[in-house]
PyMOL CGO cylinders between C-alpha atoms (Angstrom):
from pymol import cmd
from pymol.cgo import CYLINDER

trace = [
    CYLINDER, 74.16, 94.52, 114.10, 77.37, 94.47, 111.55, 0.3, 1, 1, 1, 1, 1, 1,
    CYLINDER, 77.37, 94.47, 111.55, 80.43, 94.27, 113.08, 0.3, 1, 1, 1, 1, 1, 1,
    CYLINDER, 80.43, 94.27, 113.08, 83.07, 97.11, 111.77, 0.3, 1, 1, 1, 1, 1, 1,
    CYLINDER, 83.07, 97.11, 111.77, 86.57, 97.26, 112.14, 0.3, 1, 1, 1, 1, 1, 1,
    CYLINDER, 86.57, 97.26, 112.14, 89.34, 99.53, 110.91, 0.3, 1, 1, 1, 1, 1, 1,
    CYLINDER, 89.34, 99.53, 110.91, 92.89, 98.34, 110.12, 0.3, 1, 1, 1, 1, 1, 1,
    CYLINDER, 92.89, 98.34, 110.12, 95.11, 100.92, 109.05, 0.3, 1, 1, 1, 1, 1, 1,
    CYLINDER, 95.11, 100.92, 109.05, 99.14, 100.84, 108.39, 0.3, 1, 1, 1, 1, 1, 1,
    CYLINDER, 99.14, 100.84, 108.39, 100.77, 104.03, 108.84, 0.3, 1, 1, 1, 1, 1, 1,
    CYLINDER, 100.77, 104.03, 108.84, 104.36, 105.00, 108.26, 0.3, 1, 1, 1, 1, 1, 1,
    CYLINDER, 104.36, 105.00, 108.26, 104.55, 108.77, 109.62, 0.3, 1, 1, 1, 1, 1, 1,
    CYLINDER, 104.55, 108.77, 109.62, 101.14, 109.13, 111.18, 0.3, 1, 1, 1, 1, 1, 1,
    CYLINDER, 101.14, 109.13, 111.18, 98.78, 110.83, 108.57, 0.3, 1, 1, 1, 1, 1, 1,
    CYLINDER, 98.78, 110.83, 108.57, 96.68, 107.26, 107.87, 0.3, 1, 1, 1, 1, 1, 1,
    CYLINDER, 96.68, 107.26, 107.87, 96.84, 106.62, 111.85, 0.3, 1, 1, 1, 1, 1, 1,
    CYLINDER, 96.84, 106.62, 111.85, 94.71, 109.99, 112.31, 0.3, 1, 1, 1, 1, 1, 1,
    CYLINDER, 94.71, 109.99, 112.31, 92.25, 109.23, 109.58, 0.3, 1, 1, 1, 1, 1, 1,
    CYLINDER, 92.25, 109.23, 109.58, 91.59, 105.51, 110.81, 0.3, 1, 1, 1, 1, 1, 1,
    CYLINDER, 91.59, 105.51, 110.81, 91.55, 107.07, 114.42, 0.3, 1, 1, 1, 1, 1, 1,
    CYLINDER, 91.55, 107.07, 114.42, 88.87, 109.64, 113.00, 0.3, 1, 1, 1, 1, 1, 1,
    CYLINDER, 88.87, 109.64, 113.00, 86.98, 107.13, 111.50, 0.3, 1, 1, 1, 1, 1, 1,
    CYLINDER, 86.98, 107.13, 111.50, 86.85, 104.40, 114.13, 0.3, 1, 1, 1, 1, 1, 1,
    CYLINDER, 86.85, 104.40, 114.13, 85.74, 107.33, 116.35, 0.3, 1, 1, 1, 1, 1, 1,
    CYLINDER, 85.74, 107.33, 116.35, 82.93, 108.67, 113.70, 0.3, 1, 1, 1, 1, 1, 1,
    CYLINDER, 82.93, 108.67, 113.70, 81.66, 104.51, 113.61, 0.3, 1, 1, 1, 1, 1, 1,
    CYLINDER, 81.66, 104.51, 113.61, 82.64, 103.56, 116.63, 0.3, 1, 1, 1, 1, 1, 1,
    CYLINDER, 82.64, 103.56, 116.63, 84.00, 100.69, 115.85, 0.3, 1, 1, 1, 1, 1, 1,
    CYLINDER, 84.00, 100.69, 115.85, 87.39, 98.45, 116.60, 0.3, 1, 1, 1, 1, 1, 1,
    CYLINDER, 87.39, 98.45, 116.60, 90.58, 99.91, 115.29, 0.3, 1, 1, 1, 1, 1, 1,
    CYLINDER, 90.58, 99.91, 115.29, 93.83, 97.77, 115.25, 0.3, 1, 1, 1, 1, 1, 1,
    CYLINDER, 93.83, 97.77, 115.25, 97.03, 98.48, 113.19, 0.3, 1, 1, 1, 1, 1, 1,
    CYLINDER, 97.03, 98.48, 113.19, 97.70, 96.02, 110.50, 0.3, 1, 1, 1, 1, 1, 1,
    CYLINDER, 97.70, 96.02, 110.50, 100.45, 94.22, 111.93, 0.3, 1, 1, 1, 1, 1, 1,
    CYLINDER, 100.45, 94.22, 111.93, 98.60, 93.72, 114.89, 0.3, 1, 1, 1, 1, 1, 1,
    CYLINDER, 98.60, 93.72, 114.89, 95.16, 91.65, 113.19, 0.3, 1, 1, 1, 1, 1, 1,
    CYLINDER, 95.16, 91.65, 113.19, 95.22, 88.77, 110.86, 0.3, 1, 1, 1, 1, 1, 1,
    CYLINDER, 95.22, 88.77, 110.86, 92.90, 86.62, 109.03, 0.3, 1, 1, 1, 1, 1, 1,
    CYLINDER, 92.90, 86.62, 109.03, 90.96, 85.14, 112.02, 0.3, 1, 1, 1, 1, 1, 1,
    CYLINDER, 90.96, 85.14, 112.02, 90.23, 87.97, 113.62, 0.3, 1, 1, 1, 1, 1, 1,
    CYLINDER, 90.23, 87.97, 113.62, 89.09, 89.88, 110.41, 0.3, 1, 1, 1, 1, 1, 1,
    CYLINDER, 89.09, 89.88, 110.41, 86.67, 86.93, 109.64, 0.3, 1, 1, 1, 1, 1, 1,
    CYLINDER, 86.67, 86.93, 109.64, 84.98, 88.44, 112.88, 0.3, 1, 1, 1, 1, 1, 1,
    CYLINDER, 84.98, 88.44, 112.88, 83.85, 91.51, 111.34, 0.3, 1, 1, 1, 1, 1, 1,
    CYLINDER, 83.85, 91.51, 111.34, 81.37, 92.39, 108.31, 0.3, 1, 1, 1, 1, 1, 1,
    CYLINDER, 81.37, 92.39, 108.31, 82.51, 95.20, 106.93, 0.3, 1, 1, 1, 1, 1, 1,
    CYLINDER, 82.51, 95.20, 106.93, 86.58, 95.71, 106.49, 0.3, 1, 1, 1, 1, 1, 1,
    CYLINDER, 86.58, 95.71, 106.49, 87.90, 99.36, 106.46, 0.3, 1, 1, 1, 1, 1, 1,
    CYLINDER, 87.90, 99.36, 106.46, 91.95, 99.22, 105.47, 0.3, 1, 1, 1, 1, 1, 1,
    CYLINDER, 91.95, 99.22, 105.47, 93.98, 102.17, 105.26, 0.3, 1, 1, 1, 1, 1, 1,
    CYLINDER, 93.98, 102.17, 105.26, 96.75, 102.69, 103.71, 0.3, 1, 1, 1, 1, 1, 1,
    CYLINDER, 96.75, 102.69, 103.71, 99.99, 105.13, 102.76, 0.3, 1, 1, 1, 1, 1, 1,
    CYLINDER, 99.99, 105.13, 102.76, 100.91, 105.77, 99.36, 0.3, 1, 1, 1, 1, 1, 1,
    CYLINDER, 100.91, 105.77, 99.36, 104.38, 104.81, 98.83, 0.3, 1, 1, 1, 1, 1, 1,
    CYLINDER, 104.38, 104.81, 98.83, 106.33, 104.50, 95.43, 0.3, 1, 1, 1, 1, 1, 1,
    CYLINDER, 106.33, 104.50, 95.43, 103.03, 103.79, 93.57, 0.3, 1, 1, 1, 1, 1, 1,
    CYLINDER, 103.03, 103.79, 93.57, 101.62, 101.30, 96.20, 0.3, 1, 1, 1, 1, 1, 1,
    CYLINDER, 101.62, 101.30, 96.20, 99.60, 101.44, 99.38, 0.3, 1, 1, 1, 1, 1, 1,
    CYLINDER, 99.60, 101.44, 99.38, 101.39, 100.58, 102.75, 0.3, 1, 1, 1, 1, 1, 1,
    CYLINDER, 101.39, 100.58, 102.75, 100.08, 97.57, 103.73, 0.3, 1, 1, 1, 1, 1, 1,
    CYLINDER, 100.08, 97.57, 103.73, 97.59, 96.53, 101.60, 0.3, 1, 1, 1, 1, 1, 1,
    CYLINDER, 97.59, 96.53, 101.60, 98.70, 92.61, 101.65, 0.3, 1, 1, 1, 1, 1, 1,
    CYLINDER, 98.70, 92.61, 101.65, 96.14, 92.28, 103.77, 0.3, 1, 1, 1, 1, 1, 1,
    CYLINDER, 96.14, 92.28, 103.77, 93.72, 92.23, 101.94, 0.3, 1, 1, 1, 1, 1, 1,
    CYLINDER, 93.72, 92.23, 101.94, 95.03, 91.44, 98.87, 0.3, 1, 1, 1, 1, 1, 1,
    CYLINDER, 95.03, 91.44, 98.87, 96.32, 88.21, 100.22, 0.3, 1, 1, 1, 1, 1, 1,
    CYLINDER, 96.32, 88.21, 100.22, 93.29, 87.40, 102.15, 0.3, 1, 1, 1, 1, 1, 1,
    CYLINDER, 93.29, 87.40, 102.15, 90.95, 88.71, 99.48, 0.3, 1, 1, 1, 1, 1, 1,
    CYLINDER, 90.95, 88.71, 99.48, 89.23, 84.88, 98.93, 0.3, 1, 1, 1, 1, 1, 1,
    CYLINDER, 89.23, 84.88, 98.93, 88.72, 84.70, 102.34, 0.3, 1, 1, 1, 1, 1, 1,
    CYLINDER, 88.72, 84.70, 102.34, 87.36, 87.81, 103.03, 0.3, 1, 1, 1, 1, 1, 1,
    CYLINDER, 87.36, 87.81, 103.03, 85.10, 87.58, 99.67, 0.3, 1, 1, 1, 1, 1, 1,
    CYLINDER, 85.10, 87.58, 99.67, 82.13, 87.66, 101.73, 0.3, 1, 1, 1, 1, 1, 1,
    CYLINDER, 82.13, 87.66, 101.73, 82.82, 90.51, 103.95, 0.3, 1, 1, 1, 1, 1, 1,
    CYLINDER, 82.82, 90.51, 103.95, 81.87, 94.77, 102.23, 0.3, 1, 1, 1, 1, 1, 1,
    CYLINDER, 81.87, 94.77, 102.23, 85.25, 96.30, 102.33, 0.3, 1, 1, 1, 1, 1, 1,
    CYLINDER, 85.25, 96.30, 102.33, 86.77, 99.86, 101.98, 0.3, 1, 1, 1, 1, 1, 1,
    CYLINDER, 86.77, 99.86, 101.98, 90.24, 101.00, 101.38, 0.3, 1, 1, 1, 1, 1, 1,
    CYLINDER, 90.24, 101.00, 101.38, 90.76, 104.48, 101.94, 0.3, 1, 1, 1, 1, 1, 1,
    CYLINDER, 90.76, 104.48, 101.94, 94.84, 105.81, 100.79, 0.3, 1, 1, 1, 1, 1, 1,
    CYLINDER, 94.84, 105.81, 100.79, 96.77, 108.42, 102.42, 0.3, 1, 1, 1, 1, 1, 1,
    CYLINDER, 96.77, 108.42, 102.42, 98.73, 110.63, 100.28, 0.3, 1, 1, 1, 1, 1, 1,
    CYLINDER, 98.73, 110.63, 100.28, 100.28, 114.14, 99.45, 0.3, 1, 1, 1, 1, 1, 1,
    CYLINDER, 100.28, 114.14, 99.45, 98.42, 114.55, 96.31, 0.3, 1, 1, 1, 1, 1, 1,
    CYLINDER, 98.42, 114.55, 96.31, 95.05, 116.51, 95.63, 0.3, 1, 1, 1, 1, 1, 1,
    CYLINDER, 95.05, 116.51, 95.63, 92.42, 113.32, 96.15, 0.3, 1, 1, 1, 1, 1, 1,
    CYLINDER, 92.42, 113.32, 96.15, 89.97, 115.79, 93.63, 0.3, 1, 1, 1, 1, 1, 1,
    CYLINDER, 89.97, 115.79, 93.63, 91.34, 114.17, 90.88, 0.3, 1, 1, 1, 1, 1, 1,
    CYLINDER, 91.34, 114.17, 90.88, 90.31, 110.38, 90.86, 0.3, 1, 1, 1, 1, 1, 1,
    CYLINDER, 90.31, 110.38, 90.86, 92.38, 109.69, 87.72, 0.3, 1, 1, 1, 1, 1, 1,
    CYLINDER, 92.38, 109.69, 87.72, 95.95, 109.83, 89.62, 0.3, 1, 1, 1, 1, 1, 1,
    CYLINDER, 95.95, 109.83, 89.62, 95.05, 106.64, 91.40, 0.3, 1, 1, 1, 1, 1, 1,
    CYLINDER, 95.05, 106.64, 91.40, 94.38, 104.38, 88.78, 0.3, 1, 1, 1, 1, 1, 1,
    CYLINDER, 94.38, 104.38, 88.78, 97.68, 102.98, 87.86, 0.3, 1, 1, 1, 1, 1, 1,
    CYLINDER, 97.68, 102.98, 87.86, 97.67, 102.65, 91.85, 0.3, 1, 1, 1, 1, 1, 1,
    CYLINDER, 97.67, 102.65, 91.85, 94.67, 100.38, 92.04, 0.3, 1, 1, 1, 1, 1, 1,
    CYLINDER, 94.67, 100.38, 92.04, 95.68, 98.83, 89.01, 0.3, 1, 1, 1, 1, 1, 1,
    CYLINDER, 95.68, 98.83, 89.01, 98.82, 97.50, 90.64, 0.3, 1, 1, 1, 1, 1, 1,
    CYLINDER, 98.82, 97.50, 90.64, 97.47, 96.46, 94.09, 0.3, 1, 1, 1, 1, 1, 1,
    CYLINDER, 97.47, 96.46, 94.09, 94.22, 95.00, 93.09, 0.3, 1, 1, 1, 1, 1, 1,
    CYLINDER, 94.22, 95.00, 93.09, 92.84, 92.99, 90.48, 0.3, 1, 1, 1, 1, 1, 1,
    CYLINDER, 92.84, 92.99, 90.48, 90.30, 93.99, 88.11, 0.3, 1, 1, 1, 1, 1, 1,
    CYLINDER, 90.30, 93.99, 88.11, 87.52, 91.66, 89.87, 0.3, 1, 1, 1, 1, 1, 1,
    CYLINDER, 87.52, 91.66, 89.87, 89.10, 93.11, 93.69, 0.3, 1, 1, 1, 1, 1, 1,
    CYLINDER, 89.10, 93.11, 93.69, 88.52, 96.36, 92.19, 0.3, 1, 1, 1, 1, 1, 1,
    CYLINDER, 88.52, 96.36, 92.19, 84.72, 95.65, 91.65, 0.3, 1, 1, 1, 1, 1, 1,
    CYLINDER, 84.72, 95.65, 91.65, 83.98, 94.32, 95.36, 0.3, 1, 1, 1, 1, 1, 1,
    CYLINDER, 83.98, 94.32, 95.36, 85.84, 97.25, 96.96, 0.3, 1, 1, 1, 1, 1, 1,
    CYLINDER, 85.84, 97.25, 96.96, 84.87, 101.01, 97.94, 0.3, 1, 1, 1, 1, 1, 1,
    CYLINDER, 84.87, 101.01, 97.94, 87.77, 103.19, 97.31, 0.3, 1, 1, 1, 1, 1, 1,
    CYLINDER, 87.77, 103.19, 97.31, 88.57, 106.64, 99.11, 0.3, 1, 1, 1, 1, 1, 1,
    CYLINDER, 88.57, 106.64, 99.11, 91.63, 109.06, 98.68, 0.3, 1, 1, 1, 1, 1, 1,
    CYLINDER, 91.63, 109.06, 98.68, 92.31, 110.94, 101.62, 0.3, 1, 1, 1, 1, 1, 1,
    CYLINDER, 92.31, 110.94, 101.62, 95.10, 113.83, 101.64, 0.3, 1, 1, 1, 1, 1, 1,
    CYLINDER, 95.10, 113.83, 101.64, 98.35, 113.31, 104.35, 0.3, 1, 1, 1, 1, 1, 1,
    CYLINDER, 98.35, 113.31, 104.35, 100.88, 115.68, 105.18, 0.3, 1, 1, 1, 1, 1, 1,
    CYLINDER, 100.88, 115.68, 105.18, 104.73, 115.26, 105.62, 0.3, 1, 1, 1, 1, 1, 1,
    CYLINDER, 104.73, 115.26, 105.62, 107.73, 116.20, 107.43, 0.3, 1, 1, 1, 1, 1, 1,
    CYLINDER, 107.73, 116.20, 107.43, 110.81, 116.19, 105.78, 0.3, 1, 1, 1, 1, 1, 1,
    CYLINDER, 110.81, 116.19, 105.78, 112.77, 116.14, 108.59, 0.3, 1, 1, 1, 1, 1, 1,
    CYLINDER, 112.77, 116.14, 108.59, 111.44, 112.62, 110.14, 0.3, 1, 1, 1, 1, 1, 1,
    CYLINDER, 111.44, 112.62, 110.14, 111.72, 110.64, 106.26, 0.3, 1, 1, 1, 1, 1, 1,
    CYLINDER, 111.72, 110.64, 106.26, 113.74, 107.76, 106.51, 0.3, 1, 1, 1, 1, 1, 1,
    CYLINDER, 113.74, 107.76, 106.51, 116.82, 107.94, 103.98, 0.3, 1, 1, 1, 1, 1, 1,
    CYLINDER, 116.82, 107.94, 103.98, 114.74, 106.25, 100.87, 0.3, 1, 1, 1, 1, 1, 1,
    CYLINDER, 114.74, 106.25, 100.87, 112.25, 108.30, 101.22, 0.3, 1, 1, 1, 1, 1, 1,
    CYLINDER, 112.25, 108.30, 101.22, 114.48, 111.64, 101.54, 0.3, 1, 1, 1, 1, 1, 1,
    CYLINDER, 114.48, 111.64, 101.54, 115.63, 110.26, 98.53, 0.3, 1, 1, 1, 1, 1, 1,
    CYLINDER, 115.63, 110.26, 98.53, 112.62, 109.74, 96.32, 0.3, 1, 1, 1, 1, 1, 1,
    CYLINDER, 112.62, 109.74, 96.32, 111.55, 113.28, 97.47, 0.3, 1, 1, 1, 1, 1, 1,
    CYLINDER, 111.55, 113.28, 97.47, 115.04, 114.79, 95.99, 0.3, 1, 1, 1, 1, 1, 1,
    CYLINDER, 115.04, 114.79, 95.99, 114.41, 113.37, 92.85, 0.3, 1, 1, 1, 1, 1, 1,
    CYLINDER, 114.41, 113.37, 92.85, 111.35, 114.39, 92.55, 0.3, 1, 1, 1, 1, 1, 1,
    CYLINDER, 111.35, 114.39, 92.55, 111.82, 117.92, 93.65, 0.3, 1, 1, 1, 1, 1, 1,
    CYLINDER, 111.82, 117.92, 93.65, 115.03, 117.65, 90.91, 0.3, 1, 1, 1, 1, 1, 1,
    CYLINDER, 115.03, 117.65, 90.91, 112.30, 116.27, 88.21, 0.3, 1, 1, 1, 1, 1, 1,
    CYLINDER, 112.30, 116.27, 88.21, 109.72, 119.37, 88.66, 0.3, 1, 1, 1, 1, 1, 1,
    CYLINDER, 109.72, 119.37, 88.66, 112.49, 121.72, 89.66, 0.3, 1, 1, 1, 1, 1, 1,
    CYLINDER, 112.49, 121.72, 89.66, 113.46, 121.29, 85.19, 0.3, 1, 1, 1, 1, 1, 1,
    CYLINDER, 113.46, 121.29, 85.19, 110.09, 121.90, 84.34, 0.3, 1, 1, 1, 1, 1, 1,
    CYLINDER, 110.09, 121.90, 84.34, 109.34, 125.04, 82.52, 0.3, 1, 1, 1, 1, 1, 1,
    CYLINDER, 109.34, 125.04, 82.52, 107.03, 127.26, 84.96, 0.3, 1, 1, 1, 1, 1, 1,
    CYLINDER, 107.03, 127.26, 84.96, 104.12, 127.09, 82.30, 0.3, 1, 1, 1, 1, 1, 1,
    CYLINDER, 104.12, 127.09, 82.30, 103.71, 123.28, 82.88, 0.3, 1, 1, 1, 1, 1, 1,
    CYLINDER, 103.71, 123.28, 82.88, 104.10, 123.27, 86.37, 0.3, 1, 1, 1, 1, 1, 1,
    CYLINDER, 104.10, 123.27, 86.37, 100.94, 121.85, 88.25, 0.3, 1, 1, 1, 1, 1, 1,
    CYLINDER, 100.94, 121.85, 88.25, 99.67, 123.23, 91.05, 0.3, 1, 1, 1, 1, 1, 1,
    CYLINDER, 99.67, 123.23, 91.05, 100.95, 120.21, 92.95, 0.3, 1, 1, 1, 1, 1, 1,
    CYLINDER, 100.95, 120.21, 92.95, 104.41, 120.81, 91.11, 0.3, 1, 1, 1, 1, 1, 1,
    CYLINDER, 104.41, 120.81, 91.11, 104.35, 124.40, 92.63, 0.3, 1, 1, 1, 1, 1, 1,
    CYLINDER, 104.35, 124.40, 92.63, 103.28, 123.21, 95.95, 0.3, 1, 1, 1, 1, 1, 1,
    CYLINDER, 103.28, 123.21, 95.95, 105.73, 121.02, 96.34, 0.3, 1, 1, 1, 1, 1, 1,
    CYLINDER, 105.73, 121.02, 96.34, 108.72, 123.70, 95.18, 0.3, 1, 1, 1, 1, 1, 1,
    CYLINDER, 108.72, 123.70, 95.18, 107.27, 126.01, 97.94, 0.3, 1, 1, 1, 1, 1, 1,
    CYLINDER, 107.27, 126.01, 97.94, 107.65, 123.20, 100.69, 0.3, 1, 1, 1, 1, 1, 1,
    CYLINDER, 107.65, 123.20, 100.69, 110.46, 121.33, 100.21, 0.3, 1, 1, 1, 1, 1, 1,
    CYLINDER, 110.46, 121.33, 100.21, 112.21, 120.75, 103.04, 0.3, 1, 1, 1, 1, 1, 1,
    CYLINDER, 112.21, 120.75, 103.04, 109.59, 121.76, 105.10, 0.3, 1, 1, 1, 1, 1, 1,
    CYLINDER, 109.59, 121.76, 105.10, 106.71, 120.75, 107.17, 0.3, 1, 1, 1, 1, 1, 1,
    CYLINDER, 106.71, 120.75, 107.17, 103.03, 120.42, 105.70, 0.3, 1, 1, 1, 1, 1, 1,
    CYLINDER, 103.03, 120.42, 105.70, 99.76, 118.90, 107.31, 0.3, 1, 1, 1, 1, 1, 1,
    CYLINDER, 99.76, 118.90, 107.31, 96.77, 118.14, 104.62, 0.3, 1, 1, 1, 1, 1, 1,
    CYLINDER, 96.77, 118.14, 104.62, 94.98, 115.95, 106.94, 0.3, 1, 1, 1, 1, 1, 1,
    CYLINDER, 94.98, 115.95, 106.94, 91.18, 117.43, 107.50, 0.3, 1, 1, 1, 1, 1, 1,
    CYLINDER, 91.18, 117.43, 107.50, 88.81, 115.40, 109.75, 0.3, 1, 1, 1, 1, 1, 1,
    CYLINDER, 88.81, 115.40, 109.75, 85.84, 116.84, 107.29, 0.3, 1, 1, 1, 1, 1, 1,
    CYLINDER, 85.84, 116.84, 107.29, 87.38, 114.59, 104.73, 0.3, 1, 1, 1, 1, 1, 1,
    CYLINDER, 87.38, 114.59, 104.73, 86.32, 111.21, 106.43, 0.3, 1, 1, 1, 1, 1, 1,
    CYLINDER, 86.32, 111.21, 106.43, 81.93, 112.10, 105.50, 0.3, 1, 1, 1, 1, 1, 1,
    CYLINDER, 81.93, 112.10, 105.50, 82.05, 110.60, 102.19, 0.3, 1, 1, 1, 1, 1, 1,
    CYLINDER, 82.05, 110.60, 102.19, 83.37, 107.06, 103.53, 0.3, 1, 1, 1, 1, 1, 1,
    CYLINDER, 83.37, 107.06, 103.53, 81.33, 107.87, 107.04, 0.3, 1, 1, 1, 1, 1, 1,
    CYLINDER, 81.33, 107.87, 107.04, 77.93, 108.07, 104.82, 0.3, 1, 1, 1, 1, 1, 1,
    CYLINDER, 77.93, 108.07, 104.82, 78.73, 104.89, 103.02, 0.3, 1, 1, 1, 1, 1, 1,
    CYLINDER, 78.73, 104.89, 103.02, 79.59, 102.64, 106.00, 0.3, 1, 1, 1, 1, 1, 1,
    CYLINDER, 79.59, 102.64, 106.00, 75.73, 104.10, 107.70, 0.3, 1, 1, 1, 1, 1, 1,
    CYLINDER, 75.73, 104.10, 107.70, 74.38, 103.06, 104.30, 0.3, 1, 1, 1, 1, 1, 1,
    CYLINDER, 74.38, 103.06, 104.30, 76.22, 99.44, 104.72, 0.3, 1, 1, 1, 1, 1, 1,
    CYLINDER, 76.22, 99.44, 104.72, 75.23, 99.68, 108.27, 0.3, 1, 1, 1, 1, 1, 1,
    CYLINDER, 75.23, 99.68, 108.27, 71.10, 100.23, 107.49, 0.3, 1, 1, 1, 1, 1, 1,
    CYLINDER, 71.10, 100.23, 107.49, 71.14, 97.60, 105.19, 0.3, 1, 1, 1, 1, 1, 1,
    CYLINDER, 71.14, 97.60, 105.19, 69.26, 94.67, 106.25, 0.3, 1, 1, 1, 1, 1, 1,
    CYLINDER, 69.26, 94.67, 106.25, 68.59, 95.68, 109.72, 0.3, 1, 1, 1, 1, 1, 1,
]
cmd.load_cgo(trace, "trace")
């Protein structure tokens, strides 16, 4: 039988409830990413990582980008937490694009999962970021305002909770799929 694991680095606890949802769904070993390294994920034959997005990167991800010759061998799947609508594939691009290398790119399954926030528990940069966003889309006329653009007008400041345990199948199916193979 192939050994799973899940790693998972979250900041505000959106991508600890989907890697606690998924380790559930596969039972399988869960560890947050400061708390594994490269031995121990040598163990295992198929690598789930998730990740924040933060500033146009994914909390954490070193580990696997660092370790990616090592773990060459092993299926794995990154799956990113973030605010915006994971529909539309196209957003994360310049995402991947800066984490991973064209030829990582080809040896990993990717999944977008939607988070939630609370503007109340941001650290300072964050708060920050979030301002000047909020300042950005605030200029825009109404007609090219996004529905993301309008979402975030309506919540500023606010509290708002995306997560949906349905939203773990996709990556579920393809892990049993990994998991028939060669049986």
């Amino acid at each position: 039988m192939k050994k799973v694991v899940t790693v998972y680095k979250s900041k505000y606890g959106s991508t600890k409830k989907y890697a606690e949802w998924i380790s559930e769904r596969l039972q399988c070993d869960l560890f947050e990413a400061s708390k594994i390294n490269k031995a121990t994920l040598q163990k295992y034959d198929i690598i789930i990582f998730g990740g924040g997005l933060y500033a146009g990167g994914i909390n954490g991800i070193s580990i696997i980008t660092k370790n990616d010759e090592s773990l060459n061998n092993k299926k794995r799947i990154v799956f990113t937490v973030g605010l915006a609508n994971p529909e539309n594939k196209e957003q994360y691009l310049p995402i991947l694009n800066k984490s991973f290398t064209l030829e990582m790119q080809k040896n990993i399954q990717f999944f977008h999962f939607r988070g939630g926030i609370d503007y109340q528990k941001l650290n300072l940069i964050h708060k920050s970021m979030m301002a000047m966003l909020k300042t950005t889309v605030a200029r825009k006329p109404e007609n090219e305002l996004s529905d993301e653009d309008k979402m975030l007008l309506e919540t500023y400041g606010g509290t708002v909770d995306f997560t949906e345990k349905t939203a773990i199948a996709p990556l579920i199916t393809y892990v049993n799929k990994l998991l028939e193979e060669n049986k």
